[in-house]
C-alpha positions in Angstrom: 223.5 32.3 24.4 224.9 31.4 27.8 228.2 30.7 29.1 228.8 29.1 32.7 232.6 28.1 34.0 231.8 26.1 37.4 232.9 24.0 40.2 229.6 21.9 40.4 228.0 18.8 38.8 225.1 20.5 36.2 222.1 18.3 35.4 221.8 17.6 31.8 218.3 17.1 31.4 217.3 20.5 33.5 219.3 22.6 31.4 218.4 21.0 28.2 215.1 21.6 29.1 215.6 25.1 30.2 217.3 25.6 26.4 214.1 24.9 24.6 212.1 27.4 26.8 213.7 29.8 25.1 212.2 29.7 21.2 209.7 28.7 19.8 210.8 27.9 16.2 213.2 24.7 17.7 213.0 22.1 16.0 216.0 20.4 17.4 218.7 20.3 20.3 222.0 18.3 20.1 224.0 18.0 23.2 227.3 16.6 24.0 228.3 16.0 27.7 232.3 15.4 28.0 233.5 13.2 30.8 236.6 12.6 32.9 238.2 9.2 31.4 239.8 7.0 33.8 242.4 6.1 31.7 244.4 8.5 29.3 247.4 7.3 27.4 248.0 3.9 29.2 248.0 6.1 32.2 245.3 5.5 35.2 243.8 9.3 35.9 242.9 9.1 39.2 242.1 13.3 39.2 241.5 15.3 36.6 241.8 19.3 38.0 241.1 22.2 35.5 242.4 25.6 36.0 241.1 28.7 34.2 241.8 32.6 33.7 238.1 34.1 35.4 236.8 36.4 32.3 239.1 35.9 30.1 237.4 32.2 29.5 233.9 33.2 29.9 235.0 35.8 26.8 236.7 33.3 24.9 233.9 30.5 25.0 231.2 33.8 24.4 233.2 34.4 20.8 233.3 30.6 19.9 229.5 30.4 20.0 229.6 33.7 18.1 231.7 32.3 15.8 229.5 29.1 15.3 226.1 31.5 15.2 228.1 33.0 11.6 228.0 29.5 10.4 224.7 27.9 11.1 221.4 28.9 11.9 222.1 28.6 15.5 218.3 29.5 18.1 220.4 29.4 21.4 223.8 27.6 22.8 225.1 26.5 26.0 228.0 26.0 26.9 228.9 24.9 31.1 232.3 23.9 31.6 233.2 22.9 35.3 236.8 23.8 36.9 238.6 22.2 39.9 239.4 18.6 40.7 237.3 15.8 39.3 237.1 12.3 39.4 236.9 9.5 36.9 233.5 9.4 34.7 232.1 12.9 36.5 230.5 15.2 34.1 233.3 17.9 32.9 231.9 20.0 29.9 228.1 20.6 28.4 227.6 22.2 24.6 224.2 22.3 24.3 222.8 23.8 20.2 218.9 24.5 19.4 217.7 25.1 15.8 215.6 24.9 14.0 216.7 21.9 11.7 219.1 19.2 12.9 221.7 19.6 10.6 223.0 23.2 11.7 222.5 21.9 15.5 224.9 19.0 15.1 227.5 20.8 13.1 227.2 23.9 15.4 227.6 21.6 18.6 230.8 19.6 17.0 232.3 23.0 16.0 232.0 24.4 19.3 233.3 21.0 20.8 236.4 20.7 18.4 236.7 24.6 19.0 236.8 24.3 23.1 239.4 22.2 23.3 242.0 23.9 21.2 241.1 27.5 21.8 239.7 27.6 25.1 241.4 29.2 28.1 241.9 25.9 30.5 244.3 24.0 32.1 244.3 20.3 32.6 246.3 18.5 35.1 246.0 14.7 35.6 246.8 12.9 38.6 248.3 9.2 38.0 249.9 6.5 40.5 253.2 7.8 38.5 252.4 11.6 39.6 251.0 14.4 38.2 251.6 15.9 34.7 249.9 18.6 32.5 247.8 17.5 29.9 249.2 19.0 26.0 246.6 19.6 23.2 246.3 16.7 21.2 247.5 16.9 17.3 244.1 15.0 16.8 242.1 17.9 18.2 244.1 20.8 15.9 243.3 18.1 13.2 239.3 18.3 14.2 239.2 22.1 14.5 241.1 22.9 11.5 238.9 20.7 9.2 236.2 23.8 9.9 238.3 26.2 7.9 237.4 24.6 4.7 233.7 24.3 5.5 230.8 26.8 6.0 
């Protein structure tokens, strides 16, 4: 289980790869790569810039894969989340799940997803033509994460 919070781009295909070095037993990896949207809320984002608490996030993203590893049968997990400005369609977040079936690697990987983004120590400021604002957590993600507390 690894944990990475980042300034730079990560290449998807290098650390997937690196992910399945690490058993032998996979039998699948599911991956979701989040990316910066250029538009949020009618609003053009020309800068998305995440802020984070050093440690304290590392920690917090370490206990939601632990927390997904009580659920599924869960090989290995990645998580890399970069910090600091970013533009429009650049790479911002990679959950990366091996198993050895696919249905505990999807449902891990979706639970750590809908987990990150309610529970997860950063801070999201976008930049628009209208200023600068910080971004709230969407009722649609508490929606997402607490559909997991009725489901193993």
């Amino acid at each position: 289980m690894s944990v990475r919070v980042q300034l730079e781009d990560f290449d998807v295909g290098f650390e997937i790869s690196q992910l399945r070095k690490s058993h032998n037993s996979i039998g699948a990896v599911v991956s979701f790569v989040g990316l910066v949207r250029d538009l949020n809320e009618r609003d053009t984002v020309t800068q998305l810039t995440l802020e984070h608490y050093p440690g304290m996030t590392e920690k917090s993203l370490m206990a939601i894969i632990a927390q997904a590893k009580t659920r599924w049968h869960v090989e290995d997990a990645l998580i890399i989340h970069r910090v600091g400005p970013l533009m429009p369609n650049e790479q911002i977040v990679l959950v990366a799940v091996t198993s050895a079936h696919r249905g505990d690697a999807f449902s891990a990987c979706e639970f750590i997803m809908d987990y990150l983004k309610t529970d997860a120590p950063f801070w999201k400021k976008e930049i628009t033509p209208q200023g600068a604002h910080w971004v709230e957590v969407k009722s649609s993600d508490d929606m997402a994460k607490n559909r997991w507390n009725n489901k193993n």
